[in-house]
N, C-alpha and C positions, 0 to 999 in steps of 0.2 A: 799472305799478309792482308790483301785487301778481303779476300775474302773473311777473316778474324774480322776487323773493323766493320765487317757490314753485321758478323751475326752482335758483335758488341750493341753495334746501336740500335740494333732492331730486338736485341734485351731489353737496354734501358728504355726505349718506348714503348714496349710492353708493358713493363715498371710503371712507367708516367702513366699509361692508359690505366692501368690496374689503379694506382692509388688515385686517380680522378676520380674510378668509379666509385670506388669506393665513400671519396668525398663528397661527391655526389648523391650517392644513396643515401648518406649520413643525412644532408643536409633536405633531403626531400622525402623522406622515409616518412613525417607528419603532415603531409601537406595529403599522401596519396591515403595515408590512412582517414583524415578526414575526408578525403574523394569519397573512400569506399562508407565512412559513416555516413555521407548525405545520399549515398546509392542502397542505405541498408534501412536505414530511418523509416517508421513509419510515419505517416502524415495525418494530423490530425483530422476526425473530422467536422463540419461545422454541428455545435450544440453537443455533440458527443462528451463524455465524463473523462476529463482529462486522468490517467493515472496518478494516485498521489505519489512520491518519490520514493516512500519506505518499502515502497513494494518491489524495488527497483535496485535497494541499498546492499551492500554487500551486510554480510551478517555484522553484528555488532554494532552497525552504525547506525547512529541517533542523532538529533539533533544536536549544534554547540553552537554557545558564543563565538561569533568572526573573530572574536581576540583573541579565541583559545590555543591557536598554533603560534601566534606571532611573534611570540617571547625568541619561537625557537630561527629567528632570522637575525643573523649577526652578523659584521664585517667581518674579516676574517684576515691574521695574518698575511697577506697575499700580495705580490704590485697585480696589476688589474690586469696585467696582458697577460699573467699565467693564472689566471683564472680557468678554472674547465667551464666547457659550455655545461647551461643547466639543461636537467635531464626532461625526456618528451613530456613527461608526466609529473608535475609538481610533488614534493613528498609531503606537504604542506594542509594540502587541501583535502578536506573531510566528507563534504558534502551538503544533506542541509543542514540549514542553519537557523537560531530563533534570532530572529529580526526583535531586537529589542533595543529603546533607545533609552539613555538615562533620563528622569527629569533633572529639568534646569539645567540643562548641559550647555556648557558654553564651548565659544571654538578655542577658545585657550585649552580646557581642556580634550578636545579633538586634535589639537596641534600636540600638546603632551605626549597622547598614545598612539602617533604615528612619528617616532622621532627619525626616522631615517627618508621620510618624504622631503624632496626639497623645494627649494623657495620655484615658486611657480606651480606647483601640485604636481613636479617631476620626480619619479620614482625608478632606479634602476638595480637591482638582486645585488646585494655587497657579497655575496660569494659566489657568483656565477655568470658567467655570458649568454643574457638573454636570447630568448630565439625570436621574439616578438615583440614587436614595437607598435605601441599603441595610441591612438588620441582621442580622449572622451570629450566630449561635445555638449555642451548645456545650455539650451536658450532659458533665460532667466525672465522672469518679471516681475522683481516683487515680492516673491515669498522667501523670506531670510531663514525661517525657521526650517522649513523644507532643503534649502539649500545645506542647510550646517548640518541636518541627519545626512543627508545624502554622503556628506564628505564624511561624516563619522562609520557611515557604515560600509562607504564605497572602496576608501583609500583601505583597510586590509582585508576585504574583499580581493582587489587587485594583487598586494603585495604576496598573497599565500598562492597565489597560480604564477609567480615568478616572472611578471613583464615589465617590460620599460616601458611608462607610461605615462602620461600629464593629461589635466583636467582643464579644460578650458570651457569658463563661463560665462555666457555672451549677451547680456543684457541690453536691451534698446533705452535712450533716453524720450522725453515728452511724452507726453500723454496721449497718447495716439494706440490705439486694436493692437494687440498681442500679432508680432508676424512670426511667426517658428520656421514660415520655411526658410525664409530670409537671415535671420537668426545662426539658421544651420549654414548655409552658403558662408557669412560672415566666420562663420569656426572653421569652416574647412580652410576657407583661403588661410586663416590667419593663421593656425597651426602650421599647414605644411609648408608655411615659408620659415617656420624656426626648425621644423625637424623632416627628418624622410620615413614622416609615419609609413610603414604597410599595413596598417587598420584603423578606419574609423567607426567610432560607437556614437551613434544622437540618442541622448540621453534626456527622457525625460526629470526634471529636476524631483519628482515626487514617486517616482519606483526604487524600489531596492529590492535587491537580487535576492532568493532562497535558496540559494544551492550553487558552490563554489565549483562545483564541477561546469557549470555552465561559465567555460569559458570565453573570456575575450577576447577571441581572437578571430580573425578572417578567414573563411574556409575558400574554398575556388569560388562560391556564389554567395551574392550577399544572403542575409541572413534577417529572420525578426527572431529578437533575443527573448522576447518576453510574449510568448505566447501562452502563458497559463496565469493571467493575473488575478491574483482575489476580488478584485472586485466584481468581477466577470464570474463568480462561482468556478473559478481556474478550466472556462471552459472558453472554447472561441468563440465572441459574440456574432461574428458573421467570415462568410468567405472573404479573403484579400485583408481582411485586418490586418494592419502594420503599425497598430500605433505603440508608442510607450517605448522602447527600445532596439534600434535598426543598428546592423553593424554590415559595413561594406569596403571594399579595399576603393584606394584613390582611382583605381585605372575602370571599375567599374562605378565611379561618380562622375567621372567626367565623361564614361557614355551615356550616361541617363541624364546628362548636365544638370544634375545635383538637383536641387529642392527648387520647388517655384518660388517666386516672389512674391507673387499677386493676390495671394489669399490673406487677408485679414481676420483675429477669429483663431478656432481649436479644430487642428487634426485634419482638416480637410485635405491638407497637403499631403498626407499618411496616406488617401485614395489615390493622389497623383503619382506619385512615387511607386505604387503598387500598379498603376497604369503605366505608366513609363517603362517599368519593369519587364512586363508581361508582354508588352510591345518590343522588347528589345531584345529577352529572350525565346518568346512564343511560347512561353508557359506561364502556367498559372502563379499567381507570387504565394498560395497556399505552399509550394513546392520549395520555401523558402523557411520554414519555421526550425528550429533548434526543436529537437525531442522535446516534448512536453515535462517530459517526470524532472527533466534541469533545465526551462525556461521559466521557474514557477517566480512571480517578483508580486512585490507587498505593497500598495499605495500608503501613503502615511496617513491621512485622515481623510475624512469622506467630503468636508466641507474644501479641501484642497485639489480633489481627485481634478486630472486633466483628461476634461470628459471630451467626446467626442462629437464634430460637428453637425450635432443631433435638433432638431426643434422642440424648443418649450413652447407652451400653449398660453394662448390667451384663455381663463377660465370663460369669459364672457362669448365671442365669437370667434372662436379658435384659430383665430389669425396669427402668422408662426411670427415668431421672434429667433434670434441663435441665440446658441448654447454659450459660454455661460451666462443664461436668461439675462441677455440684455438685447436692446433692437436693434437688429440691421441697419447698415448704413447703405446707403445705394449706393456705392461702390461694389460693397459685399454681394448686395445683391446682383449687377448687374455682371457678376460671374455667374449668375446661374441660372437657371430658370427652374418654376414650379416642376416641371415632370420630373426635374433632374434630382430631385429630394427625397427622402425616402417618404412613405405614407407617414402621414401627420395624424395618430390619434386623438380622441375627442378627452377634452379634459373635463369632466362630471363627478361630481360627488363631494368624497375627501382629495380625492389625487385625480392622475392624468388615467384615464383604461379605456383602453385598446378596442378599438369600433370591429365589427366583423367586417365592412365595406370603410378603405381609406376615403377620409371627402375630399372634396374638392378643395384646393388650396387656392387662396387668392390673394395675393401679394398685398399687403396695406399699409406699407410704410408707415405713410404720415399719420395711420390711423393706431399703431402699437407704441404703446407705453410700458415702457419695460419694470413698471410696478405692480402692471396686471396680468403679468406673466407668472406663470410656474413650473417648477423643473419637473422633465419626468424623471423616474427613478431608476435607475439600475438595473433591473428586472426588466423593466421595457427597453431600454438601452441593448441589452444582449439581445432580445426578441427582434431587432429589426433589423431588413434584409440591407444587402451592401447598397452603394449605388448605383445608381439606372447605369443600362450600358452606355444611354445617350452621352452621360456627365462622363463616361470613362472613354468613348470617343472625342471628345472635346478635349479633355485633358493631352489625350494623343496627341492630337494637331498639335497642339499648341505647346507642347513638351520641349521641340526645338528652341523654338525664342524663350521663353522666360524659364529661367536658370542661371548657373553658375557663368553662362554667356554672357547675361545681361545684368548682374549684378549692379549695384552702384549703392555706395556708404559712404559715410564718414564715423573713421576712427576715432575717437575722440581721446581715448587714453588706454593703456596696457599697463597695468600692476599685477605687479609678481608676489603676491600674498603667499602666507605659507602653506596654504593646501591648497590653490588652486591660479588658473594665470584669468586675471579678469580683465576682459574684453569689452567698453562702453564705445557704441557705435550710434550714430544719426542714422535710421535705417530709412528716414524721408527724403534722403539725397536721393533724386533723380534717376533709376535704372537703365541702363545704356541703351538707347535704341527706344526709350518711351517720349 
């Protein structure tokens, strides 16, 4: 008898062991296959001719409208808890896409053709139990028009890759320097105190994605979303580039303690974060990119582009200003120093071109008028190298204190609009420890 009772229960725990695994395999079966896609991935290289995506496309497939699947997503006779989970692979998503925006499009009409997103820019699959749960992230400043494509084109971008997801828009009040890192710090806290994101996306407000297969979600290592951008001739403008689109799980934001504070200004924080990285894992943050032929993403217009913390020239005595072509405040600057910048071309002629020997840079504050500035272009922008290692050791050090450690805001209000949750913060309150 006792002998029966033991092979009994060493059945049923075999049972139990077996359907664990099972469960187990189920539920980790995409986490290792991304493993093995970021092991299989080739790496782009710097200046190299990004592949375009039709080369890459299964037969038949061409470019469509984002709204051409979406008809097909419906609630579904079901209570929610006998929902199946949805499947690894979206049935939804096509590939690329033509990024096209209506004229005169209002957000009424963008609320119209996303009618199952809800109030807060929360969206979760009405006939499936998502595997993935998402929080996009968007430091705002100012550009309304950019903001309402971005929702127009983002919200079923998302819904046809089937996640639970919300948009959070994080605008600073007064008049005071663009701070994006701070910006970002502010959305992560705020987000993950309403939900138990496992991925966050920083979202610049003025990219939109070309290719739905390029999903949003968290792989083991954070990720740059948008390493083939148009403006860039969809090519990398230099090594460690991370601007425009970063996606990372919470447990690896609060190793890198999140985005600095202290930079005032475009992008500069994109090199900290890709320092911080590389410091924390010992690799390169090149080793970080999404395959190019589905990272490819569209700037809206060229007068909007969020360009990178690059120097415009003084035509007269080529004394540097930042990007976008306005002057340095000494704050800004006394983050940096001249070596730590990239070569500063000579501005002659019609435009800004490129000296064979960078000169000599000499800081003139008081002496830059930012009406005798002009931008370089685009072209020179991809041509110039990262920065000095000097600036990417400083960053190091200094990667501990100023972060999501040191943060300090004031909220000022949270409205739950219907495509997105907006977040108005004082980002001049005092950071902890300053």
């Amino acid at each position: 008898m006792e002998q029966q009772r033991g092979l009994l229960l060493l059945f049923l725990g075999l049972q139990l062991l077996l359907m664990g695994a099972l469960l187990y395999q189920n539920h980790h079966r995409h986490s290792l296959a991304l493993f093995l896609r970021v092991l299989r991935r080739d790496r782009p290289v710097v200046g190299e001719e990004l592949p375009f995506l039709v080369s890459v496309s299964s037969a038949g497939t061409s470019s469509q409208d984002v709204y051409a699947n979406l008809s097909e997503i419906h609630p579904v006779d079901r209570r929610k808890e006998d929902l199946p989970s949805c499947p690894l692979i979206s049935p939804y998503i096509n590939g690329p896409l033509r990024v096209m925006i209506p004229e005169n499009l209002t957000m009424e009409q963008v609320v119209k053709k996303n009618p199952l997103v809800e109030l807060g820019g929360q969206y979760q699959p009405p006939d499936c139990w998502t595997r993935h749960h998402t929080a996009v992230v968007v430091p705002y400043y100012g550009r309304d028009q950019h903001l309402q494509h971005l929702l127009f084109h983002l919200h079923p971008f998302l819904q046809l890759q089937q996640l639970h997801y919300a948009i959070y828009v994080v605008n600073q009040v007064h008049n005071t320097a663009f701070n994006r890192g701070k910006l970002r710090n502010v959305g992560f806290w705020e987000a993950m105190q309403e939900e138990e994101w496992d991925c966050l996306f920083f979202h610049d407000v003025n990219l939109l994605p070309e290719d739905d297969r390029n999903l949003y979600i968290c792989d083991i290592f954070p990720a740059h979303v948008s390493v083939a951008i148009d403006k860039f001739d969809y090519k990398l403008p230099y090594r460690g580039y991370l601007g425009g689109v970063f996606a990372l799980r919470p447990i690896h934001y609060l190793k890198i303690n999140g985005f600095p504070n202290s930079y005032q200004g475009w992008d500069l924080e994109d090199h900290d974060i890709a320092a911080r990285w590389e410091a924390l894992l010992k690799e390169p943050s090149t080793g970080l990119q999404v395959p190019p032929w589905c990272g490819r993403h569209r700037p809206l217009s060229p007068e909007g582009l969020s360009v990178a913390w690059v120097p415009c020239q003084r035509q007269a005595s080529g004394l540097p200003a930042l990007s976008p072509c306005k002057a340095a405040t000494e704050r800004d600057v006394s983050l940096l120093t001249p070596s730590a910048l990239w070569p500063l071309p000579h501005a002659g002629g019609a435009g800004p071109q490129p000296p064979a020997e960078p000169p000599e840079v000499s800081w003139g504050l008081k002496q830059d008028v930012p009406s005798q500035v002009i931008p370089m272009s685009w072209a020179h922008v991809a041509a110039l190298p990262p920065p000095s290692p000097d600036l990417l050791a400083s960053i190091r050090h200094k990667g501990e204190q100023d972060g999501i450690n040191s943060l300090g805001y004031r909220l000022l209000s949270k409205e739950l609009q219907a495509l997105y949750t907006n977040l108005t913060v004082d980002i001049e309150f005092p950071t902890r420890g300053s």
